[in-house]
N, C-alpha and C positions, 0 to 999 in steps of 0.2 A: 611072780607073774604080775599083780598088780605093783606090783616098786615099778617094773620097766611098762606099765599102762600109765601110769602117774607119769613116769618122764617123760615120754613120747605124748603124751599128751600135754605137759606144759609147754617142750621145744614144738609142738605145733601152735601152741595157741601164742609164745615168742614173737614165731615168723608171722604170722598172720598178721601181730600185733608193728611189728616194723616194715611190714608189705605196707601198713593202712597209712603208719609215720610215712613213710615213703611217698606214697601217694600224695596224700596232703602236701608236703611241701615241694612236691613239683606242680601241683595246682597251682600253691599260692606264688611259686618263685616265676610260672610262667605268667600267673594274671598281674603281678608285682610291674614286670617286664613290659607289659601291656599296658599298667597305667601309665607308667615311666616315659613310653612311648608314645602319649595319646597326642595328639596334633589337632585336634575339637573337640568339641566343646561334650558332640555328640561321643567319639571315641572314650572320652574319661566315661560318660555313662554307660558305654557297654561295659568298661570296667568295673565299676558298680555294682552293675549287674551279675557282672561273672561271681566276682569276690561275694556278694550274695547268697549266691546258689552251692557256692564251698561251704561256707556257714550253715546253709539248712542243711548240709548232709554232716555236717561234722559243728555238730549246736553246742560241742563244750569247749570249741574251740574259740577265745576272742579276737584273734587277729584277724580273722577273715569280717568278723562284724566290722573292727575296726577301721578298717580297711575299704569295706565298702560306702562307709559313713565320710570317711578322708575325702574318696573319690566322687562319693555326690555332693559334698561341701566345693571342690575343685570346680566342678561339673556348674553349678551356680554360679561360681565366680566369672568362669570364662564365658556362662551363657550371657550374663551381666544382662537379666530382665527382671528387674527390682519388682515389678507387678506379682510378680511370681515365688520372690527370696523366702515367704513365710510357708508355701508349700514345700518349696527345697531344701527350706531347715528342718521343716517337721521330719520329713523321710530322714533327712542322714541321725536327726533327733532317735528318733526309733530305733533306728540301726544301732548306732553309738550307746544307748541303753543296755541294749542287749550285751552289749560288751564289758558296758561298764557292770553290770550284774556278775559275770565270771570275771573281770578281775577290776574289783575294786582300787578306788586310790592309786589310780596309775598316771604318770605325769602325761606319755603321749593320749591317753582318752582329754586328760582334762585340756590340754592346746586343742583338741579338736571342738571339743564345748564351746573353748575360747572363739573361733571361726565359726559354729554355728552361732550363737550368739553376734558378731561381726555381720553377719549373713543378715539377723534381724533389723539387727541397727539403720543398716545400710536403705531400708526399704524408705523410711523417714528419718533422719538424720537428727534435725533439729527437737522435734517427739521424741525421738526412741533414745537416742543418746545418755539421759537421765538414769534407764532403769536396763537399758542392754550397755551401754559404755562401762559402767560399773561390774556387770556379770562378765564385762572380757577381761578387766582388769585382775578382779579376784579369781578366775581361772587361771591367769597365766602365772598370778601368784601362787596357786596349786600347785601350778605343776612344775614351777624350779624349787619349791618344797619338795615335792614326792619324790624330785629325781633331782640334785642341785648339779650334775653331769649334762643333763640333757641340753642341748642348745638350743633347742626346736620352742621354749618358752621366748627366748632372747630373740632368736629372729622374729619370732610375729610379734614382740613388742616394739621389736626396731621400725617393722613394715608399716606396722599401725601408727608412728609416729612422722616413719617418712610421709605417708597418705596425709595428715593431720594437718590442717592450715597451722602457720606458727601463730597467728592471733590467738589460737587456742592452745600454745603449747606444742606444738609440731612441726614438724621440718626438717630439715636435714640436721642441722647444729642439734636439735636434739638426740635422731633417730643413731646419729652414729657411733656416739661411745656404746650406744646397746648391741647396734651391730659387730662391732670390734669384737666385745665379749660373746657375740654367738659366735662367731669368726673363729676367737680361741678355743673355744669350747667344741666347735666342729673338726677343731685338729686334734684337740684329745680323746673325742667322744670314740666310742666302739661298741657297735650294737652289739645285742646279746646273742644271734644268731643271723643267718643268710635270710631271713623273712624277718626280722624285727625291724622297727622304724626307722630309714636312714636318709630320712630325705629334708631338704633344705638347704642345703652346703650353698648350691649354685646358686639358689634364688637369695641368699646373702650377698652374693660378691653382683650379682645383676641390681639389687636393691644397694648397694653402697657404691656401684659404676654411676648410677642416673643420678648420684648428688654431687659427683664430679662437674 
């Protein structure tokens, strides 16, 4: 009697346990969806938001931190009000910790460091350059170490070199052998699941059309 309480008792706590998987990632695939689709500045921050609030109910989980850190790093860019970029790093900062705490040494967290970092820079250029220009470089050196698969380092090396006056090293003639190689690297790349990092592809071929 206790052999068939012991089974019916694990095949419940099973289902339970793939009810919860289940759950989770039509969360994450519907707010995924939602970023994918945001059209303002304000739309990526309800994203943000959402992705957020999955994480507080499922805290061992770091895609959703991740994710909502991506999204308010986005969320600053298209706001584009530099008055403001060191509070909009700080928050996806936080977020992005938290992530990086459950999974350590992981390439797409450290492209995202790279962009918050990017985010500070940008507030003083000619200042910050020195000691944030340095922390985007060494990120994105991270993360084609962590992951040498990943393209997502190769595109925002490319992006930040196409942005780059060429006086300093930047421009197109630099930015596009980088870009090629994220190019190829996005044809062979294959996330690891339907909710893992897959984003970039387009803003490579939009980023190498404008140097036409």
């Amino acid at each position: 009697m206790k052999k068939i309480f012991f089974v019916l008792l694990s095949l419940a706590l099973v289902t339970q346990g793939l009810a919860q998987i289940e759950k989770f990632t039509k969360a994450m695939t519907a707010t995924i969806t939602k970023m994918d689709s945001a059209k303002t500045a304000d739309d990526m921050l309800a994203a943000s938001a959402a992705f957020e609030r999955i994480a507080d109910a499922e805290k061992n989980q770091w895609l959703p931190y991740y994710y909502a850190s991506l999204s308010q790093v986005i969320y600053a860019f298209m706001k584009n009000d530099m008055s403001n970029n060191d509070a909009y790093a700080g928050k996806a900062e936080q977020l992005l910790n938290k992530a990086d705490g459950l999974q350590p040494n992981n390439s797409e967290i450290s492209c995202v460091k790279s962009m918050i970092a990017t985010l500070r820079m940008l507030v003083n250029p000619q200042q910050r350059w020195q000691q944030y220009g340095a922390i985007v470089q060494q990120e994105l050196d991270n993360a084609k170490k962590q992951d040498p698969s990943n393209p997502r380092p190769y595109y925002l090396q490319g992006q930040n070199l196409r942005n780059t006056p060429e006086q300093f090293g930047g421009g197109c003639n630099s930015a596009k052998p980088v870009l090629e190689e994220a190019r190829k690297k996005f044809e062979a790349f294959k996330p690891a699941s339907n909710i893992a990092p897959n984003w970039g592809k387009d803003q490579v071929e939009k980023t190498m059309a404008s140097c036409k």
